[in-house]
C-alpha positions in Angstrom: 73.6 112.9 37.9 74.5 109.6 37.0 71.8 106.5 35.8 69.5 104.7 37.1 67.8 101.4 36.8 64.0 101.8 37.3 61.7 98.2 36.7 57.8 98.2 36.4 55.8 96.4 38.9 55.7 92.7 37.2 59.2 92.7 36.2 59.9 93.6 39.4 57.8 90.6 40.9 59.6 88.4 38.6 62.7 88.9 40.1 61.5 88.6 43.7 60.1 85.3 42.7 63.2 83.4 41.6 65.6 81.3 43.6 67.8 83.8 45.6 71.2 83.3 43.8 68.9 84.0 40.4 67.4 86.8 42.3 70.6 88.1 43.3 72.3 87.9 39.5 69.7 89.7 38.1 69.6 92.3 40.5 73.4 92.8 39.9 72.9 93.0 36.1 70.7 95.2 36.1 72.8 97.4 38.2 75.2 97.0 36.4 73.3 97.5 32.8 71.9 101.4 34.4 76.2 102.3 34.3 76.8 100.7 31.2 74.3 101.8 29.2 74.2 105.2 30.6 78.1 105.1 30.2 77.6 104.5 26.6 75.1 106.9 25.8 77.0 109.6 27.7 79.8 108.7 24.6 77.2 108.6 22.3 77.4 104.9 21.7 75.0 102.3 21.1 74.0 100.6 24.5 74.4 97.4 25.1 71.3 94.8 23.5 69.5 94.5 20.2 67.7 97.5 19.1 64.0 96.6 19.2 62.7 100.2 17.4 64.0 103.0 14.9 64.2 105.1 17.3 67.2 103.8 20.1 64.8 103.9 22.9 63.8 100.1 23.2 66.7 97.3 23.6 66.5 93.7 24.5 69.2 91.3 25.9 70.0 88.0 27.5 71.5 88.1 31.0 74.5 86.2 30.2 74.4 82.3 31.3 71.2 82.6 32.7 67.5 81.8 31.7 66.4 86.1 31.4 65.8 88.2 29.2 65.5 91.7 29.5 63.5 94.3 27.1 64.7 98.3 28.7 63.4 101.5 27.7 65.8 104.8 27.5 64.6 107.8 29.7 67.0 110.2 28.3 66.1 113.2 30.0 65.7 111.4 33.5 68.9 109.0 32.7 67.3 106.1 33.6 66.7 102.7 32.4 63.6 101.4 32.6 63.2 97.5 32.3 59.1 97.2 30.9 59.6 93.6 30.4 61.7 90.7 31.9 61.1 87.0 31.1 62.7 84.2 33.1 62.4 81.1 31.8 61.6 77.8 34.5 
Protein backbone atom coordinates (compact mmCIF):
# COMPACT_ATOMS: atom_id res chain seq x y z
CA UNK A 1 0.00 0.00 0.00
CA UNK A 2 1.68 3.02 -0.77
CA UNK A 3 0.90 6.81 1.01
CA UNK A 4 -1.41 9.01 0.99
CA UNK A 5 -2.09 12.69 1.36
CA UNK A 6 -5.34 13.28 3.49
CA UNK A 7 -6.16 17.38 4.42
CA UNK A 8 -8.79 18.51 7.03
CA UNK A 9 -11.71 20.45 5.92
CA UNK A 10 -10.21 24.24 6.29
CA UNK A 11 -6.94 23.36 4.82
CA UNK A 12 -8.73 21.94 2.29
CA UNK A 13 -10.93 25.17 1.66
CA UNK A 14 -7.73 27.05 1.70
CA UNK A 15 -6.48 25.62 -1.20
CA UNK A 16 -9.75 25.77 -3.25
CA UNK A 17 -9.70 29.48 -2.46
CA UNK A 18 -6.42 30.52 -4.11
CA UNK A 19 -5.74 31.64 -7.65
CA UNK A 20 -5.77 28.47 -9.77
CA UNK A 21 -2.03 28.21 -10.71
CA UNK A 22 -1.52 28.60 -6.59
CA UNK A 23 -4.19 26.05 -6.32
CA UNK A 24 -2.65 23.87 -8.72
CA UNK A 25 1.14 23.98 -7.01
CA UNK A 26 -0.15 23.16 -3.88
CA UNK A 27 -2.12 20.41 -4.92
CA UNK A 28 1.03 18.97 -6.71
CA UNK A 29 3.17 19.36 -3.52
CA UNK A 30 1.27 17.86 -1.57
CA UNK A 31 1.18 14.97 -3.82
CA UNK A 32 4.12 14.97 -4.08
CA UNK A 33 5.08 15.44 -0.11
CA UNK A 34 2.50 11.89 0.65
CA UNK A 35 5.63 9.82 -1.70
CA UNK A 36 8.35 11.60 -0.28
CA UNK A 37 7.71 11.48 3.09
CA UNK A 38 6.23 8.00 3.00
CA UNK A 39 9.46 7.16 0.87
CA UNK A 40 11.53 8.31 3.64
CA UNK A 41 9.88 6.75 6.48
CA UNK A 42 9.69 3.42 4.65
CA UNK A 43 13.88 3.92 4.92
CA UNK A 44 13.58 4.94 8.18
CA UNK A 45 14.55 8.50 7.54
CA UNK A 46 13.50 11.79 8.75
CA UNK A 47 10.75 13.25 6.41
CA UNK A 48 11.04 16.10 4.85
CA UNK A 49 10.13 19.58 7.29
CA UNK A 50 10.98 20.83 10.71
CA UNK A 51 9.98 18.58 13.46
CA UNK A 52 7.36 20.42 15.48
CA UNK A 53 7.13 17.52 18.58
CA UNK A 54 9.38 14.76 20.30
CA UNK A 55 7.66 12.41 19.02
CA UNK A 56 8.29 12.56 14.71
CA UNK A 57 4.62 12.72 14.19
CA UNK A 58 4.15 16.60 13.54
CA UNK A 59 6.30 18.45 10.73
CA UNK A 60 6.06 21.83 9.22
CA UNK A 61 7.40 23.26 5.84
CA UNK A 62 7.35 25.99 3.37
CA UNK A 63 6.15 25.08 -0.19
CA UNK A 64 9.11 26.17 -2.00
CA UNK A 65 8.80 29.81 -3.73
CA UNK A 66 5.45 30.23 -2.69
CA UNK A 67 3.47 32.12 0.12
CA UNK A 68 2.34 28.28 2.16
CA UNK A 69 3.09 26.74 4.70
CA UNK A 70 2.21 23.48 5.60
CA UNK A 71 2.02 21.79 9.35
CA UNK A 72 1.31 17.43 8.43
CA UNK A 73 0.61 14.89 10.84
CA UNK A 74 2.18 11.02 10.37
CA UNK A 75 -0.53 8.29 10.29
CA UNK A 76 1.83 5.48 10.49
CA UNK A 77 -0.37 2.65 10.62
CA UNK A 78 -2.72 4.03 7.77
CA UNK A 79 0.51 5.62 5.72
CA UNK A 80 -0.95 8.71 5.35
CA UNK A 81 -0.12 12.20 5.67
CA UNK A 82 -2.37 14.33 7.07
CA UNK A 83 -2.05 18.15 6.54
CA UNK A 84 -4.11 19.79 10.04
CA UNK A 85 -2.97 23.14 9.11
CA UNK A 86 -2.00 25.10 5.88
CA UNK A 87 -1.50 28.89 5.91
CA UNK A 88 -1.32 30.96 2.68
CA UNK A 89 -0.25 34.11 3.05
CA UNK A 90 -2.16 37.17 0.63
Amino acid sequence: MSWTVWTEEIPAQTVLDMPVDLRRKTANFLRALAIEAGGAINLGRKPPGDAMDDFEVRYSLEVPGEPVIIEYMIMREAKEIRVSVLVWFH
